[in-house]
C-alpha positions as CSV (number, residue, x, y, z in Angstrom):
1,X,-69.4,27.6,-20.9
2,X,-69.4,25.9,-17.8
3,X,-66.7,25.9,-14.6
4,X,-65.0,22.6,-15.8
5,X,-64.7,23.9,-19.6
6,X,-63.0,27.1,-18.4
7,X,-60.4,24.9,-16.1
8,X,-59.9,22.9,-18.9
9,X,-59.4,26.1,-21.5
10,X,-57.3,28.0,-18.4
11,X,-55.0,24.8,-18.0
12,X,-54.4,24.8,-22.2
13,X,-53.1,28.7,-22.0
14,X,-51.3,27.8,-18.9
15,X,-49.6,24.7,-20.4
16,X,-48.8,27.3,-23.9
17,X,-47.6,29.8,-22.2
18,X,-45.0,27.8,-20.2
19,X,-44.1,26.1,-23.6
20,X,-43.3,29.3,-25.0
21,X,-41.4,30.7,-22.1
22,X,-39.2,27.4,-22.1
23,X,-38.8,28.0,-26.1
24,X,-37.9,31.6,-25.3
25,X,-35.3,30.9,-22.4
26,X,-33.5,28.1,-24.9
27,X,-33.4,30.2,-27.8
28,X,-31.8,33.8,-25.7
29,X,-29.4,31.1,-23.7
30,X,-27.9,30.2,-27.5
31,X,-28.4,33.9,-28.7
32,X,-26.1,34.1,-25.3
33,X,-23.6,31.9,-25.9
34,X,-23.6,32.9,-29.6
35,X,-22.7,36.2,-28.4
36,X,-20.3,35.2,-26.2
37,X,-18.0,32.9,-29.0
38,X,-18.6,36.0,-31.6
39,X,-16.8,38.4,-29.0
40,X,-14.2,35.8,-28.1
41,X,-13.0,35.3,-32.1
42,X,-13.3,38.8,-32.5
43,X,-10.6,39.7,-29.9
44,X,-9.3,36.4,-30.6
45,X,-7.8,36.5,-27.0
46,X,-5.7,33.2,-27.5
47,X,-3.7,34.4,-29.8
48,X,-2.7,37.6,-28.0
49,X,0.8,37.5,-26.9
50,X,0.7,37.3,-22.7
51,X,-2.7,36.2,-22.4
52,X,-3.3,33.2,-20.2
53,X,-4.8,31.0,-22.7
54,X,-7.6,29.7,-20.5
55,X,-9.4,32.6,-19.6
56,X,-11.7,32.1,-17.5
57,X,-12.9,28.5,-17.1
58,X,-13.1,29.2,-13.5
59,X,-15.1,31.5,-13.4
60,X,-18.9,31.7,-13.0
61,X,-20.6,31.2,-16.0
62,X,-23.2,33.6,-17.6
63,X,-21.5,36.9,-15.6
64,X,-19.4,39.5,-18.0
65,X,-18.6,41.8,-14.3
66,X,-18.3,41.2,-10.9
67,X,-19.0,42.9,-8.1
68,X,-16.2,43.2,-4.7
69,X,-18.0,40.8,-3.0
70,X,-18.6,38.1,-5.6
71,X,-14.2,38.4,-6.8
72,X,-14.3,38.0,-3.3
73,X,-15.8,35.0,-2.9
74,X,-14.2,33.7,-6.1
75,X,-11.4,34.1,-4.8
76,X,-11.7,33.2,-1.4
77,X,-10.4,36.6,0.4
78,X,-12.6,39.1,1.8
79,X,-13.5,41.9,0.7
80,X,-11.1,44.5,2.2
81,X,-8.1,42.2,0.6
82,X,-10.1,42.9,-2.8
83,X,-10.7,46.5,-2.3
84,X,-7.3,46.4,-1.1
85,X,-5.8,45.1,-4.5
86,X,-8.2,47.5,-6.5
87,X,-6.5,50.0,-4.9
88,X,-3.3,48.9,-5.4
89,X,-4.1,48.3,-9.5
90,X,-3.2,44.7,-9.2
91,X,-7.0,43.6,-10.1
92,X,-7.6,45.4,-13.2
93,X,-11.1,47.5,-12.2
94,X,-13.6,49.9,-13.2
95,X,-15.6,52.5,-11.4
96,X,-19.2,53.4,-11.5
97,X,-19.8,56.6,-9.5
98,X,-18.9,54.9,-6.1
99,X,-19.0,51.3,-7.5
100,X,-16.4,49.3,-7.9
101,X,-16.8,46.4,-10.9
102,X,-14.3,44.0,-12.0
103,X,-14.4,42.5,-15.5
104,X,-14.7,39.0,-16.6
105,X,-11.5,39.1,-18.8
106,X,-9.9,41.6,-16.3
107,X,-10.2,39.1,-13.6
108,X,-9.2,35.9,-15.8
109,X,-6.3,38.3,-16.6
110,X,-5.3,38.7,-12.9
111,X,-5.7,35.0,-12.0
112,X,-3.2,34.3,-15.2
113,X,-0.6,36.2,-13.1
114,X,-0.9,39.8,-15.6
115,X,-0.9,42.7,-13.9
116,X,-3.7,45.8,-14.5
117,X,-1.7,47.8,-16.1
118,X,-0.4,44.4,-18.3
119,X,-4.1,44.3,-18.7
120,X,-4.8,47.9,-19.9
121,X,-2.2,48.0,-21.9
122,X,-3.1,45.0,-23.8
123,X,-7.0,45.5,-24.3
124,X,-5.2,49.3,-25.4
125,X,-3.0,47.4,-28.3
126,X,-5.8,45.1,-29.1
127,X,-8.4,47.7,-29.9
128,X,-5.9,49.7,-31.9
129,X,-5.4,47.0,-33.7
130,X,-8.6,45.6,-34.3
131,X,-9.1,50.0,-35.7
132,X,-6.2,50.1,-37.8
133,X,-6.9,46.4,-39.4
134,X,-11.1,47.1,-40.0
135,X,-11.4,48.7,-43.2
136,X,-14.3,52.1,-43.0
């Protein structure tokens, strides 16, 4: 085999392989969104009494937690005023060791005007139910 047949063999793989990485990103990015409508029906957060109805069409897409920094810039504050509120329990949080993350729906829930403990107490009620109304 000579120099131009292996360019010409190297360019082919090259050209497959990038095929099938584009075929692999589309198919995870609708195994994602898939996901994403199956968890949504399944805690069928619209219907929940006290849930804004639009949960979080303002937020970034693709992103199930945030970090200080990025509520921060979501919301435009900084990130003591953020700390400041996770403190407080008006952004419903979690913790991490010394990390600090913020859920999707936890943050939707805070823009919709519900409190953290609103919050807690509502993903509490929903789980029970979603226990007492699954047959074992």
């Amino acid at each position: 085999m000579d120099g131009t047949s292996i360019r010409t063999l190297l360019d082919s793989v090259a050209t497959s392989i990038d095929q099938a990485h584009a075929a692999q990103v589309a198919a995870l990015s609708a195994l994602r969104e898939l996901l994403e409508h199956r968890e949504a029906e399944a805690l069928n957060w619209g219907a929940t009494p006290g849930m804004p109805a639009q949960l979080d069409d303002d937020l970034p897409a693709g992103k199930g937690v945030f970090t200080v920094s990025e509520v921060a810039k979501i919301m435009r504050v900084s990130d003591s005023n953020v700390y400041e509120m996770v403190h407080q329990g008006v952004i419903p949080s979690m913790r991490w060791g010394r990390q600090i993350r913020i859920s999707r729906r936890g943050l939707a829930a805070f823009m919709g005007g519900m409190s953290a403990n609103d919050f807690e107490r509502l993903i509490r009620e929903t789980v029970e139910k979603a226990l007492r109304d699954t047959p074992l």
